[in-house]
C-alpha positions as protocol buffer text, in pm:
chain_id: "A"
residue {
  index: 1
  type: UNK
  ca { x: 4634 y: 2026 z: 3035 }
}
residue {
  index: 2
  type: UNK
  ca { x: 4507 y: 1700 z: 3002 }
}
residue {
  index: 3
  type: UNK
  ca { x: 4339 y: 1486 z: 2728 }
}
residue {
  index: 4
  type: UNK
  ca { x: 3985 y: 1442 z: 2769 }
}
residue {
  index: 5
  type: UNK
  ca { x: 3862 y: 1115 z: 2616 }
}
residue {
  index: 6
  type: UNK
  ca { x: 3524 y: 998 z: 2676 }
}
residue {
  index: 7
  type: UNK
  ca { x: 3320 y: 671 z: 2632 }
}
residue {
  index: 8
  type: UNK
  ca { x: 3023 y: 663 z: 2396 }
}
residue {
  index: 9
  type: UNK
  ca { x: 2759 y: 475 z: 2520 }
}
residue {
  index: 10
  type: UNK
  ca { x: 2861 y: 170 z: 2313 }
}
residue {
  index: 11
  type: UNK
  ca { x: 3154 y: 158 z: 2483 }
}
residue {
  index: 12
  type: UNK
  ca { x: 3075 y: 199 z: 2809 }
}
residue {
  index: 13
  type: UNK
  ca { x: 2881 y: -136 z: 2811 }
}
residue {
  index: 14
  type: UNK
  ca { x: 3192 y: -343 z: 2711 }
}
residue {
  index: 15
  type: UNK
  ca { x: 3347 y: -511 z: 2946 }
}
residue {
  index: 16
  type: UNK
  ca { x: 3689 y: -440 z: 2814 }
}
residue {
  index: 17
  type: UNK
  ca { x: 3828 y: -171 z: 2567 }
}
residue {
  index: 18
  type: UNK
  ca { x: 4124 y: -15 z: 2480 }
}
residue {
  index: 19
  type: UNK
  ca { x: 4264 y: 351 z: 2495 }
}
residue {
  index: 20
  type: UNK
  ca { x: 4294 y: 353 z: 2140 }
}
residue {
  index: 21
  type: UNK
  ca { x: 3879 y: 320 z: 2080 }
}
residue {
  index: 22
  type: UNK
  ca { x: 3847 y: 619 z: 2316 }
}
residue {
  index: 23
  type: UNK
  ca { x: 4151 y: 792 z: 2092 }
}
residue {
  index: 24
  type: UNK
  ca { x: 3961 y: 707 z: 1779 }
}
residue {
  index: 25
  type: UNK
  ca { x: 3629 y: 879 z: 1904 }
}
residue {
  index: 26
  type: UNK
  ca { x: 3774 y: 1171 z: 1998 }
}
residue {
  index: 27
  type: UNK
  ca { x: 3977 y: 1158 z: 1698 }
}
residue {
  index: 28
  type: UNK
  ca { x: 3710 y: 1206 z: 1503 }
}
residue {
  index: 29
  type: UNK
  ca { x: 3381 y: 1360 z: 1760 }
}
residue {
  index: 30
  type: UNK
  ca { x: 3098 y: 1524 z: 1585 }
}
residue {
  index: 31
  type: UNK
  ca { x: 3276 y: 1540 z: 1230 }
}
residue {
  index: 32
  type: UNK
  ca { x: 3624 y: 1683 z: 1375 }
}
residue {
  index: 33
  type: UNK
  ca { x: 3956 y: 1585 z: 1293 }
}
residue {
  index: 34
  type: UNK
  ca { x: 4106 y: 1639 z: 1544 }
}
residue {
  index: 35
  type: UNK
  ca { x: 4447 y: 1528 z: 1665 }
}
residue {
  index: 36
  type: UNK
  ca { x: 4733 y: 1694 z: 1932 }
}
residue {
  index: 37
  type: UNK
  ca { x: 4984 y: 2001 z: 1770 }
}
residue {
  index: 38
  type: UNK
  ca { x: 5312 y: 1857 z: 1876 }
}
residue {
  index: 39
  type: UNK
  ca { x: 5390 y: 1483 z: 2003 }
}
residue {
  index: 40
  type: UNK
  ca { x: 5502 y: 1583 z: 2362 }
}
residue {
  index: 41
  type: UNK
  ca { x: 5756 y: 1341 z: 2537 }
}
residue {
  index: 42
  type: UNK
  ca { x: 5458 y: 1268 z: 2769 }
}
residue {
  index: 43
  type: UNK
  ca { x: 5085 y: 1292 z: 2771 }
}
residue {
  index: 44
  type: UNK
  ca { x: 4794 y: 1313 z: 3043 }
}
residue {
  index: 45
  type: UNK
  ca { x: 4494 y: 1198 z: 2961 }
}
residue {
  index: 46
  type: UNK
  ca { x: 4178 y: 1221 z: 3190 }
}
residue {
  index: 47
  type: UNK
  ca { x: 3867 y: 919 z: 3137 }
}
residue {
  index: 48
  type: UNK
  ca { x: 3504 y: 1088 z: 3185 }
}
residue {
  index: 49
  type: UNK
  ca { x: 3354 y: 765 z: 3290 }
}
residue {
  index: 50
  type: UNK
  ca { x: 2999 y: 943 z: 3273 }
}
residue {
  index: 51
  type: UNK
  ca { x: 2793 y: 871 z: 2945 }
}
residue {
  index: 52
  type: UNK
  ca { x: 2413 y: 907 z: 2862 }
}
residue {
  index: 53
  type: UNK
  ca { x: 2241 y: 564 z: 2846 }
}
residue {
  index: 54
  type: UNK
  ca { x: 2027 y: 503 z: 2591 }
}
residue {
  index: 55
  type: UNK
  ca { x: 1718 y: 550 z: 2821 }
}
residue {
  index: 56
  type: UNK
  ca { x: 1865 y: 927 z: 2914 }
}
residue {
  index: 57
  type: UNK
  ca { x: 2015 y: 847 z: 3214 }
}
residue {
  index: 58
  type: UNK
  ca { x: 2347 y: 963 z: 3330 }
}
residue {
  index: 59
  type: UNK
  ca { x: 2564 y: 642 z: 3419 }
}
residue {
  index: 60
  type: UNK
  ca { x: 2933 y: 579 z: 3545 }
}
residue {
  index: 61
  type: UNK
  ca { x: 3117 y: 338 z: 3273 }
}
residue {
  index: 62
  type: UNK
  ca { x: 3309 y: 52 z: 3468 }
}
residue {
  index: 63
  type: UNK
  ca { x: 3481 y: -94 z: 3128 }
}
residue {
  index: 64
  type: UNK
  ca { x: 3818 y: -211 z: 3192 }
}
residue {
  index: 65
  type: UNK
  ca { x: 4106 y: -84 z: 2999 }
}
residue {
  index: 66
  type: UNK
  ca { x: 4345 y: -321 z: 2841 }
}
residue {
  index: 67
  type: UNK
  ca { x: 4617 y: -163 z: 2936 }
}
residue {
  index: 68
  type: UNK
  ca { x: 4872 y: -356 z: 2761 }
}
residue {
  index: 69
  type: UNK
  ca { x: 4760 y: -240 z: 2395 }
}
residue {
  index: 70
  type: UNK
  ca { x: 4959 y: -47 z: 2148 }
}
residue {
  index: 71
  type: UNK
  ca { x: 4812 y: 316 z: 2225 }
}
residue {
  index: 72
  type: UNK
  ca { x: 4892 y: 607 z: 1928 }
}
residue {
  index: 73
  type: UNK
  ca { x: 4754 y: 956 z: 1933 }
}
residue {
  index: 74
  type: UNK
  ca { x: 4688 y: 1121 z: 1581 }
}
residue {
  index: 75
  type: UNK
  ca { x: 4939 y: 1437 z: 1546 }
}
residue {
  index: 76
  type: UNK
  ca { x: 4905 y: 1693 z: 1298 }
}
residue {
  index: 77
  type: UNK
  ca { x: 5190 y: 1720 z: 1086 }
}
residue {
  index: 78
  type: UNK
  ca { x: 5136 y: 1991 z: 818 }
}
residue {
  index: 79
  type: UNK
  ca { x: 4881 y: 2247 z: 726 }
}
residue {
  index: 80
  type: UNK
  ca { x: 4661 y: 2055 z: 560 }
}
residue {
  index: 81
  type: UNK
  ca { x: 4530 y: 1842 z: 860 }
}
residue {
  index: 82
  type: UNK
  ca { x: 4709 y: 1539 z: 807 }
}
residue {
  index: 83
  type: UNK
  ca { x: 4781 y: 1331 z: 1086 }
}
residue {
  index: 84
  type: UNK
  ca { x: 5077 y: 1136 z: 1147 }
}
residue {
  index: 85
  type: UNK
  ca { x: 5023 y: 813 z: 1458 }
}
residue {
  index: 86
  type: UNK
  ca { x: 5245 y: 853 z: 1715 }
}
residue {
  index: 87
  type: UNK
  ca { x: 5291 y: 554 z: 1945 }
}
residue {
  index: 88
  type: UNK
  ca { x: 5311 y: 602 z: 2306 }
}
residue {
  index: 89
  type: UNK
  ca { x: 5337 y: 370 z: 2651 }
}
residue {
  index: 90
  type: UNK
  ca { x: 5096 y: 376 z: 2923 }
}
residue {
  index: 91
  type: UNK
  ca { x: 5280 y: 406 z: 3273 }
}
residue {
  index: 92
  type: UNK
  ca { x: 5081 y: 546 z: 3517 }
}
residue {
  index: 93
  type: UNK
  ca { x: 4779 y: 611 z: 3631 }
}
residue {
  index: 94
  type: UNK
  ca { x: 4506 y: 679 z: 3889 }
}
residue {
  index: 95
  type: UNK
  ca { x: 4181 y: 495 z: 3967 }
}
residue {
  index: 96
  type: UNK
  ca { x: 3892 y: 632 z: 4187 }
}
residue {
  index: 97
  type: UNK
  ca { x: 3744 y: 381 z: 4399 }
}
residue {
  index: 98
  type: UNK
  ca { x: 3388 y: 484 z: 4550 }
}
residue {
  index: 99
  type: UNK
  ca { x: 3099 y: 754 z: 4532 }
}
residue {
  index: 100
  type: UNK
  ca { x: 3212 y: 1087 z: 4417 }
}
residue {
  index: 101
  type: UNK
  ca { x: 3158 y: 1256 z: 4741 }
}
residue {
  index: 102
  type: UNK
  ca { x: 3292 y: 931 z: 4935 }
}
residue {
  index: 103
  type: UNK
  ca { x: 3559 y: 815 z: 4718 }
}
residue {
  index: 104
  type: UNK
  ca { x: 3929 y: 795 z: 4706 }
}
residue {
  index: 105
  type: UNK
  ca { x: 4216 y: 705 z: 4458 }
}
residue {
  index: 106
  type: UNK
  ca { x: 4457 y: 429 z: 4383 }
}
residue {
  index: 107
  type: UNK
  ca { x: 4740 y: 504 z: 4173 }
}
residue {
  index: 108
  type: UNK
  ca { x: 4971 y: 294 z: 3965 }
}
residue {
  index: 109
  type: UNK
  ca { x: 5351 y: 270 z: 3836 }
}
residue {
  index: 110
  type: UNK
  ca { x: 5446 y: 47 z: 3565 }
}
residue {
  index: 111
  type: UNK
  ca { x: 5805 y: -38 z: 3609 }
}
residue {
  index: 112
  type: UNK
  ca { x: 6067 y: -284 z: 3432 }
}
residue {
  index: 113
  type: UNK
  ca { x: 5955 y: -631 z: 3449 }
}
residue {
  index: 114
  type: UNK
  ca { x: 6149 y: -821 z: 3716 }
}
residue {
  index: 115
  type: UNK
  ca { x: 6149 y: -1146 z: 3937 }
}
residue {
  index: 116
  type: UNK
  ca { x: 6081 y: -1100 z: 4316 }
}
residue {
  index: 117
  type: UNK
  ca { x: 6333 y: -1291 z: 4542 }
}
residue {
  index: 118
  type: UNK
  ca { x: 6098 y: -1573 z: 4540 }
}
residue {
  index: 119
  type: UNK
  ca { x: 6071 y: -1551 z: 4127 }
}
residue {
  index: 120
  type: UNK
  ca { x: 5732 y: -1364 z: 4155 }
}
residue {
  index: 121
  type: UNK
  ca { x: 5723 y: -1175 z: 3871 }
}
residue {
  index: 122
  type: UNK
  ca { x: 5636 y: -798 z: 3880 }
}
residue {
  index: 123
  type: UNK
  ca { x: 5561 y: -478 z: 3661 }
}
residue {
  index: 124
  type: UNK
  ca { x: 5364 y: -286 z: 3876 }
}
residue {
  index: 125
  type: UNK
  ca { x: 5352 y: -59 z: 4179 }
}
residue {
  index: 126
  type: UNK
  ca { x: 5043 y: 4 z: 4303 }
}
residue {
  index: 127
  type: UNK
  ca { x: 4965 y: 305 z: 4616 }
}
residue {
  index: 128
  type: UNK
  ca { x: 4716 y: 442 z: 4815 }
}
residue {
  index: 129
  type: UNK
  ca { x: 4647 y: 723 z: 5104 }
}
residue {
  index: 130
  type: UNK
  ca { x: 4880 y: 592 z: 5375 }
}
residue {
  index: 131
  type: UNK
  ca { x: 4939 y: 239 z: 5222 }
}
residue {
  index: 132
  type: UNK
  ca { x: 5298 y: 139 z: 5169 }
}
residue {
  index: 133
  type: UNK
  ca { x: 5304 y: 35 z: 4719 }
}
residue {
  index: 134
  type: UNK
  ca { x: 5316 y: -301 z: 4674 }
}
residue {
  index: 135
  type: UNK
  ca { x: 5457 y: -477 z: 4314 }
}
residue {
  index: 136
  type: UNK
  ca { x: 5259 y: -706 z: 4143 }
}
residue {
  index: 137
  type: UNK
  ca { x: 5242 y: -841 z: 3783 }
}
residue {
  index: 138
  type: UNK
  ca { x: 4845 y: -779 z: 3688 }
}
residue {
  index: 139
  type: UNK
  ca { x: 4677 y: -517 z: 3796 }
}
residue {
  index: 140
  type: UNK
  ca { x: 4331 y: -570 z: 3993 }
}
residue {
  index: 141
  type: UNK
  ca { x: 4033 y: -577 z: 3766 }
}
residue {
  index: 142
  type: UNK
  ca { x: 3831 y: -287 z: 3983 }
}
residue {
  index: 143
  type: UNK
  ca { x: 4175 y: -57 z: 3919 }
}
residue {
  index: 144
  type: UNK
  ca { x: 4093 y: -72 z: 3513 }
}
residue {
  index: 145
  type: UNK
  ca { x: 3728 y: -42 z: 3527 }
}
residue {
  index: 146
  type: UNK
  ca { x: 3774 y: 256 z: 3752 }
}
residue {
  index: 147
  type: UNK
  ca { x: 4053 y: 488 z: 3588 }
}
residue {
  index: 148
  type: UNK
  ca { x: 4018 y: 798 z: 3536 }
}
residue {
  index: 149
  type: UNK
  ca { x: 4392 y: 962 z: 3511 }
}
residue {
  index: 150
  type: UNK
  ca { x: 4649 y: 795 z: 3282 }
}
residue {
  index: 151
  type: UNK
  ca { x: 5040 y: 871 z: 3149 }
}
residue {
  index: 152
  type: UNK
  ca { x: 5163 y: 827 z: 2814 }
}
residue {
  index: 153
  type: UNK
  ca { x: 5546 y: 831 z: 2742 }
}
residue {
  index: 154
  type: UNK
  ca { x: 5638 y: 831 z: 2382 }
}
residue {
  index: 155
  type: UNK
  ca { x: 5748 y: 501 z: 2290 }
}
residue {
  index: 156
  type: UNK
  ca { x: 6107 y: 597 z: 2170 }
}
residue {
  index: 157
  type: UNK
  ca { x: 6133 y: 829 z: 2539 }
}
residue {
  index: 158
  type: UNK
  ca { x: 6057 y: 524 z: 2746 }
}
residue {
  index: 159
  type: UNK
  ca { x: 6241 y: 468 z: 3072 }
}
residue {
  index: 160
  type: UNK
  ca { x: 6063 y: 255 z: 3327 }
}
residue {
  index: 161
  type: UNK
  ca { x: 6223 y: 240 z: 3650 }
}
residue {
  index: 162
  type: UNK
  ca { x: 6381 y: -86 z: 3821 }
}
residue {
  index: 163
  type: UNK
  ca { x: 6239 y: -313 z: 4157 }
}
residue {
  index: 164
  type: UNK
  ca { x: 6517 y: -406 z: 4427 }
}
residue {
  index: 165
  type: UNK
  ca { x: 6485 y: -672 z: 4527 }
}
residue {
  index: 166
  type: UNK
  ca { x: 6596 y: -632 z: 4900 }
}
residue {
  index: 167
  type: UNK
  ca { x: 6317 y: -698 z: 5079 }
}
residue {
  index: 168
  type: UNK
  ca { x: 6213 y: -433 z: 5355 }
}
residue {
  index: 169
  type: UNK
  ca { x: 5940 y: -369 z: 5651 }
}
residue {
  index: 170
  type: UNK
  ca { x: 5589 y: -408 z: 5459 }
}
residue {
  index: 171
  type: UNK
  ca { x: 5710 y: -332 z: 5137 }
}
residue {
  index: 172
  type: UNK
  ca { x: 5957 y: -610 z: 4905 }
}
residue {
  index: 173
  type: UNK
  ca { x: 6097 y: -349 z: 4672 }
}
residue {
  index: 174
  type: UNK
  ca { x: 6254 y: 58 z: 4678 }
}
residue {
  index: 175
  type: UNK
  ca { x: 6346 y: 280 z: 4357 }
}
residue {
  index: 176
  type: UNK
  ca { x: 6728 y: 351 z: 4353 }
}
residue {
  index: 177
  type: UNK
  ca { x: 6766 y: 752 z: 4383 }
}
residue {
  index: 178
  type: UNK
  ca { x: 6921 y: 727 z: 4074 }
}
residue {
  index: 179
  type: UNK
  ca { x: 6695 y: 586 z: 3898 }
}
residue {
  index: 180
  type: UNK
  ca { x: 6425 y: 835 z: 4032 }
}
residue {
  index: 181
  type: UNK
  ca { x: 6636 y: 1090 z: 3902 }
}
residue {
  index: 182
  type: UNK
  ca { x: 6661 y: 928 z: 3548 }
}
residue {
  index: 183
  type: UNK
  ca { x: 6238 y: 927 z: 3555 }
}
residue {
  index: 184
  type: UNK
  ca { x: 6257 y: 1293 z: 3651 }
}
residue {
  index: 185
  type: UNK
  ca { x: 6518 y: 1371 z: 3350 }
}
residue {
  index: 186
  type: UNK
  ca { x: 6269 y: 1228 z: 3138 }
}
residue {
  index: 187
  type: UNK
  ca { x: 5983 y: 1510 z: 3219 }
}
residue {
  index: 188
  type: UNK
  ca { x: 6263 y: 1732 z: 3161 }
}
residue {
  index: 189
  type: UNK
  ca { x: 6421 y: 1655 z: 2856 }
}
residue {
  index: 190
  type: UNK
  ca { x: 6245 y: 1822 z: 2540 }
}
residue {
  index: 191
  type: UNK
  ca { x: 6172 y: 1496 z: 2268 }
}
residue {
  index: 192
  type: UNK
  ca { x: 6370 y: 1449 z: 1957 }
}
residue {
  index: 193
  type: UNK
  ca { x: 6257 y: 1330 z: 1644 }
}
């Protein structure tokens, strides 16, 4: 199940912020304390963009997300509610683009940082609906003010997959199968401590 975090209306007017305000609100929402049980190997976390204004209106947040912050989540780590900070990676996510009824999604793969054949360099691989991903090395603007899905990866669990660099119809990179399979070991392997 995923994370909920949600922007207070304070910080839905910024133009930037980070995951780690929207940690620290629900962190501590309405008095709680509260934090996750375990520090899973990887972590969903889902934006509600929606807020209250200050004159009572219902309005969608289009803050950006600096998405190259340190991000921890507060785990509980004994009975007495004390919370240990657990740092995890963002490497994926999805953005939705539009009107709710209208709309679609974007989504977005961090990978390892590499130079294109023509020493572009690249982090990112960024899809749509019947759109062939394309790398790049910053992510559009309008893709961080409209996320709404992310992926954590504890830190110390990190793999991010490699770019080829042989170029091929519409599209300059591939993922090696193996390191697909590598990604997909990840989800499967339980974390150690």
């Amino acid at each position: 199940m995923p994370l909920i975090l949600q922007f207070t209306p304070e910080l839905a007017l910024l133009e930037t912020c980070t995951f780690q305000q929207l940690i620290h609100v629900w962190h501590q929402a309405e008095g709680m304390h509260a934090a996750l049980l375990q520090a899973a190997p990887i972590l969903c976390v889902q934006v509600d963009r929606m807020f209250e204004a200050l004159n009572g209106q219902i309005e969608k947040s289009s803050c950006a997300f600096n998405l190259e912050s340190e991000t921890r989540f507060p785990v509980y780590c004994d009975d007495l509610l004390q919370c240990a900070q657990i740092s995890y990676t963002f490497v994926a996510a999805a953005a939705h683009l539009g009107i709710d009824a209208a709309g679609h999604y974007q989504a977005f793969l961090k990978m390892h940082p590499a130079l294109e054949s023509n020493a572009k360099p690249v982090q990112w691989l960024i899809t749509q609906d019947n759109v062939q991903p394309h790398a790049c090395w910053r992510l559009p603007t309008h893709l961080c003010q409209n996320l709404t899905v992310a992926w954590f990866v504890r830190t110390h669990c990190l793999y991010l997959p490699k770019i080829l660099h042989q170029p091929l119809p519409n599209a300059e990179y591939i993922e090696k199968p193996e390191d697909v399979s590598q990604l997909l070991a990840l989800f499967r392997e339980p974390a150690t401590d």
